[in-house]
ZABA-424838 format. One record per residue (C-alpha): z, y, x. Coordinates in Angstrom, 2 decimals. Layout:
<sites>
<zz=Z&yy=Y&xx=X> $
...
</sites>
This chain:
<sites>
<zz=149.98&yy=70.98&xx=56.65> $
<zz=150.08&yy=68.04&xx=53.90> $
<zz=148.84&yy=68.39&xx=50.73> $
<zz=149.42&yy=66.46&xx=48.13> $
<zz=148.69&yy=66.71&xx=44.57> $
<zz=151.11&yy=66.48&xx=41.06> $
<zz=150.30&yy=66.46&xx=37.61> $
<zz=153.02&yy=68.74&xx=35.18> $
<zz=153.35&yy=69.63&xx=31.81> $
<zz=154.17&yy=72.99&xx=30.49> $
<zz=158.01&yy=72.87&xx=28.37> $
<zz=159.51&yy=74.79&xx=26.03> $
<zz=162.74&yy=72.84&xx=25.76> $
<zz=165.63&yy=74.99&xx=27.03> $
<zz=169.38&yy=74.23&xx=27.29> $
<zz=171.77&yy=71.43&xx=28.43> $
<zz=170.99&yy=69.13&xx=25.53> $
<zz=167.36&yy=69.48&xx=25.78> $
<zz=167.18&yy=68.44&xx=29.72> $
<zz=169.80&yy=65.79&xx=28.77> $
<zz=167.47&yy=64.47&xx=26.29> $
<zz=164.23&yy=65.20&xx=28.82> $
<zz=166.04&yy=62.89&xx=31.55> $
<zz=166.99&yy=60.05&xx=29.27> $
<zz=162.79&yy=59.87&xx=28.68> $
<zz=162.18&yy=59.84&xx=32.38> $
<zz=161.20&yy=63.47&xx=33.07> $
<zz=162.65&yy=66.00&xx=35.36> $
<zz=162.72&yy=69.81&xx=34.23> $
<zz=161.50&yy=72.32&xx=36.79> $
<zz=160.67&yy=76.02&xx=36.81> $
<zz=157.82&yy=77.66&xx=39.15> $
<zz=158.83&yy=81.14&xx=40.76> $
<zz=157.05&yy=83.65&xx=41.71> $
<zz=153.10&yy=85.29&xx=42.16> $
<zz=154.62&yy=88.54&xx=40.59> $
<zz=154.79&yy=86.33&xx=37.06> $
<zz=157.52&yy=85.41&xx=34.81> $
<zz=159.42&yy=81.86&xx=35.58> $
<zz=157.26&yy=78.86&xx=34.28> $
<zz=158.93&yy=76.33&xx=32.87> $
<zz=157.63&yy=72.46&xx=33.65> $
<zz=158.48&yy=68.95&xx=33.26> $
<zz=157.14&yy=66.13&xx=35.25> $
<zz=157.36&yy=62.60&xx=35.28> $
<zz=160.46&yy=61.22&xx=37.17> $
<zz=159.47&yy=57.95&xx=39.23> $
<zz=155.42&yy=59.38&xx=40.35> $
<zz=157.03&yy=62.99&xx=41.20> $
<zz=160.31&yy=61.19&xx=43.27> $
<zz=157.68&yy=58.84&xx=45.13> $
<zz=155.57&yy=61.96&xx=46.32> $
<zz=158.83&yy=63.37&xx=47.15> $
<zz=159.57&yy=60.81&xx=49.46> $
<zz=156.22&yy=61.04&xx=51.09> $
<zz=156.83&yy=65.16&xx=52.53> $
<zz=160.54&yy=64.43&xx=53.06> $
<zz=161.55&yy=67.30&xx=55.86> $
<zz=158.07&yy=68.23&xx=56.07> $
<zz=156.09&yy=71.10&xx=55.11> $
<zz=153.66&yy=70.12&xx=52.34> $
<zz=151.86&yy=72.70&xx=49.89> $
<zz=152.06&yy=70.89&xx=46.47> $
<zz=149.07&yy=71.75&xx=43.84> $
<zz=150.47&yy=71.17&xx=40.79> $
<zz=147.47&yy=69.91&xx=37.88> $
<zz=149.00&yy=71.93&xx=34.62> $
<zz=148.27&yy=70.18&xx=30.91> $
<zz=146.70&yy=73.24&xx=30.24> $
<zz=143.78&yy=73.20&xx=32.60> $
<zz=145.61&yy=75.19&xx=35.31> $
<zz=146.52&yy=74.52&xx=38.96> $
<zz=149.38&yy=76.30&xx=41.05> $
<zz=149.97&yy=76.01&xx=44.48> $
<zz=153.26&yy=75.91&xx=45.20> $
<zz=156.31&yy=74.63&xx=47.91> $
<zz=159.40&yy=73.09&xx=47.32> $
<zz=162.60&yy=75.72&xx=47.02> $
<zz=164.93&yy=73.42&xx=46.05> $
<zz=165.96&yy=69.82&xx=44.43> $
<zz=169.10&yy=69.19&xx=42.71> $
<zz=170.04&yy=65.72&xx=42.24> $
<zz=173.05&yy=63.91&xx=40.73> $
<zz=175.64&yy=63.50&xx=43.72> $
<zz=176.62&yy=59.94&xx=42.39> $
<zz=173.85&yy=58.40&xx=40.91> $
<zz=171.65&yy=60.04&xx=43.25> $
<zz=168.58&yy=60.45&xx=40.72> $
<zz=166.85&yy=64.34&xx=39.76> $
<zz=167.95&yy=66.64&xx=38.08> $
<zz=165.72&yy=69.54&xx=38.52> $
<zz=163.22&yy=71.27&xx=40.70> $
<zz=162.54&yy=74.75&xx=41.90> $
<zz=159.29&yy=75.85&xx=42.99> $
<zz=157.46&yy=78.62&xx=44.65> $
<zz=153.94&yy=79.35&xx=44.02> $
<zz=152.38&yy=81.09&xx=47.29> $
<zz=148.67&yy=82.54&xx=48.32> $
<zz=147.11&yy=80.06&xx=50.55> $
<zz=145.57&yy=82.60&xx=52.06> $
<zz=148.61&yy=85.17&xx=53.11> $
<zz=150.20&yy=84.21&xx=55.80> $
<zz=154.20&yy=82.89&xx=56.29> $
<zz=156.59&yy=81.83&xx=58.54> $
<zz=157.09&yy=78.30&xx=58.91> $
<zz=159.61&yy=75.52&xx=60.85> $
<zz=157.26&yy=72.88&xx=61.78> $
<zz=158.78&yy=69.77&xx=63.84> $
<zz=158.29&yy=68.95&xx=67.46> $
<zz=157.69&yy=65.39&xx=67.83> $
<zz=158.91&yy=64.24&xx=71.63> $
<zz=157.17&yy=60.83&xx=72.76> $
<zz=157.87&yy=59.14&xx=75.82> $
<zz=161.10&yy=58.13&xx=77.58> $
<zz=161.58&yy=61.01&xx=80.29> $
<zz=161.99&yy=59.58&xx=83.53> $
<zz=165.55&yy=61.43&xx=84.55> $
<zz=167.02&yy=59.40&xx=82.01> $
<zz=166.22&yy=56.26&xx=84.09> $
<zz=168.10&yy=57.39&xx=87.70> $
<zz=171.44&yy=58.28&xx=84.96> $
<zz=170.36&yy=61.88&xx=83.73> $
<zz=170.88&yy=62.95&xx=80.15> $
<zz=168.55&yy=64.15&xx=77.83> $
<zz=168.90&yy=67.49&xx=75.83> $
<zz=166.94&yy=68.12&xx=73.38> $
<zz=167.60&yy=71.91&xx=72.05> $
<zz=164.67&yy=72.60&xx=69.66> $
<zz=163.45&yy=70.63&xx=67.37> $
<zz=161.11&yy=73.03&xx=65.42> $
<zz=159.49&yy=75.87&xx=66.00> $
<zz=158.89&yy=78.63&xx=63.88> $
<zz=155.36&yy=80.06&xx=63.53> $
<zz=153.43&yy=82.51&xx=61.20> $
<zz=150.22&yy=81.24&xx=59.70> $
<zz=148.36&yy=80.78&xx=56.31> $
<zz=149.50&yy=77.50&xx=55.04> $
<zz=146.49&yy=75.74&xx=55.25> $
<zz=146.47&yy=76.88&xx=59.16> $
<zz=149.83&yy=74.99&xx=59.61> $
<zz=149.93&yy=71.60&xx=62.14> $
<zz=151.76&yy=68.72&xx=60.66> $
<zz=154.28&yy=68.78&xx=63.81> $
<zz=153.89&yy=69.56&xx=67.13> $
<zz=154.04&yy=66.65&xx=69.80> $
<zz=155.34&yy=66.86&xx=73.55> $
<zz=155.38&yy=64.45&xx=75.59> $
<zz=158.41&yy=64.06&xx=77.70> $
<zz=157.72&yy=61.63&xx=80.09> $
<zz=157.39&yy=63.37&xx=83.61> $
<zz=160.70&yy=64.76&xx=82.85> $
<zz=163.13&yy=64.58&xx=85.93> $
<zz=167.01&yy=65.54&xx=86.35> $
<zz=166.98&yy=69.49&xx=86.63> $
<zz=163.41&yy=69.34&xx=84.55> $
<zz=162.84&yy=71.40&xx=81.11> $
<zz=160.24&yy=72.27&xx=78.75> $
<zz=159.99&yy=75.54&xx=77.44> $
<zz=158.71&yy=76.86&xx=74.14> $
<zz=155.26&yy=78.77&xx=76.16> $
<zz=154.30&yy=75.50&xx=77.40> $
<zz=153.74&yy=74.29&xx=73.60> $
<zz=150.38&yy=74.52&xx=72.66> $
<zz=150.05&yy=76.75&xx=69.48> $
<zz=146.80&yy=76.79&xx=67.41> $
<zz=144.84&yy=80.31&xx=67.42> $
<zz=145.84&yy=80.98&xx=64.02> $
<zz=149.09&yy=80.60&xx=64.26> $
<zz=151.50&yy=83.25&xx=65.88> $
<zz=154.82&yy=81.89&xx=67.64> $
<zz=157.63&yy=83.42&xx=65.91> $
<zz=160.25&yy=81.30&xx=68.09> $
<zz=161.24&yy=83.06&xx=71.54> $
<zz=158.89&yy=81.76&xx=74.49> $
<zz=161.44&yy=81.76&xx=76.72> $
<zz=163.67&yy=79.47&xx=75.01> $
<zz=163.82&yy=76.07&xx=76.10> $
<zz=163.02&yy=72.86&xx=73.82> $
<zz=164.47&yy=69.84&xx=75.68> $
<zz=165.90&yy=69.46&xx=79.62> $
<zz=167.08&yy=66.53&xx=81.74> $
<zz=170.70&yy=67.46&xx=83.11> $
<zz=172.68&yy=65.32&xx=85.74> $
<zz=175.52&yy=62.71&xx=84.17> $
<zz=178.44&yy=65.27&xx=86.40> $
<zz=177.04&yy=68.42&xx=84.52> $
<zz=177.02&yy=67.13&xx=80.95> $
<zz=180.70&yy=65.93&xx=81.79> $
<zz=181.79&yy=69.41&xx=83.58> $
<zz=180.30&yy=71.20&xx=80.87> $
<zz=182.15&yy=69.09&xx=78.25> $
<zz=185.05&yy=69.27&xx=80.13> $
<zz=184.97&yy=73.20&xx=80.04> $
<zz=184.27&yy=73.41&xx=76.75> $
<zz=187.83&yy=71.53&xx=76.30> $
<zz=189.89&yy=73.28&xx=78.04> $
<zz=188.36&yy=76.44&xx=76.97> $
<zz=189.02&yy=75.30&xx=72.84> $
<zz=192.74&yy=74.36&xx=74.45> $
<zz=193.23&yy=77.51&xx=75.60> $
<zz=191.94&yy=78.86&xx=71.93> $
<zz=194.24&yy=76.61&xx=70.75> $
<zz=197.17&yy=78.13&xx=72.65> $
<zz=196.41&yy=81.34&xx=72.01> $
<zz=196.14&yy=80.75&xx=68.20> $
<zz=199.34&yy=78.75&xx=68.52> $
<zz=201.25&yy=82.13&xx=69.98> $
<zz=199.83&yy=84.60&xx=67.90> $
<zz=201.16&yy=82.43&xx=64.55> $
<zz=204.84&yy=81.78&xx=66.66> $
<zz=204.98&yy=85.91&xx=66.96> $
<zz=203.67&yy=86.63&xx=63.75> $
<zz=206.61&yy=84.37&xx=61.83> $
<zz=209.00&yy=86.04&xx=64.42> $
</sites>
């Protein structure tokens, strides 16, 4: 898992007016939940804390946060709110964790190659994109990475076939499948069905609100 390091400042400053006031200077409020404590309130630097943002964007990074007052938490992102137009922060939720306990975690598969099925007019499905494992943080891989390129038509890779670190226990169902090769005439029969079987939905919905104004 990444790591990656920010510097914070503990706040005081409550209230509309005072994170108005806290933007306008080119910091972003945030609060750090739980480790069985009461909500800390922070503040952090706008453009350094954006830029690391950017760097563990859709990945799963444990952030140690250096505190003015000597003090480091360990935390992960909960959640980021951000102005819809302007697009700039507006606040950040954390949540400080035990780097030792472990949790559950998506991490990203990574497919490489180009899957030979695709080349004689086969489609490629890709079904999973993560997987979900249990695992101290520190025990957590970056992404996992399958290679895809003895894939044929009628071909699929399954979740077992992944391989999982020792410390880390697959939470995601073995069985399921993670990508497959299918024929050009299946993708289109199976779109097709799909169609007629939302028409008939359709229909159906259509009658029911005919009889029901009846």
């Amino acid at each position: 898992m990444l790591k990656v390091e920010m510097t914070a400042s503990v706040r005081k400053e409550t209230g509309k007016g005072a994170m108005r006031q806290m933007r306008m200077k080119g910091m972003t409020p945030a609060v750090v939940y739980g480790a069985g404590a009461e909500a800390l309130l922070l503040k952090l630097e706008t453009r350094p804390f954006f830029n690391k943002l950017l760097s563990i964007y859709r990945k799963n990074a444990i952030i140690s946060l250096n505190l003015d007052d000597g003090s480091t938490k360990h935390v992960l992102v909960q959640d980021i709110q951000t102005d819809p137009i302007k697009d700039t922060l507006l606040h950040a939720d954390f949540i400080e964790i035990d780097v030792s306990k472990p949790r559950v975690f998506e991490v990203a598969i990574r497919y490489t190659g180009v899957a030979k099925g695709t080349d004689l007019g086969g489609i490629l499905n890709v079904i999973n994109d993560t997987l979900a494992i249990e695992a101290a943080p520190l025990d957590v891989p970056d992404e996992f990475v399958v290679n895809i390129a003895d894939l044929n038509i009628g071909d699929s890779i399954k979740v077992d076939t992944i391989d999982i670190p020792e410390n880390c226990t697959l939470v995601t169902d073995p069985e399921s499948v993670c990508v497959s090769v299918v024929s050009l005439q299946k993708g289109t029969a199976e779109g097709e069905e799909e169609a007629e079987e939302g028409e008939g939905e359709g229909e159906a919905v259509a009658a029911a609100e005919e009889s029901t104004e009846e």
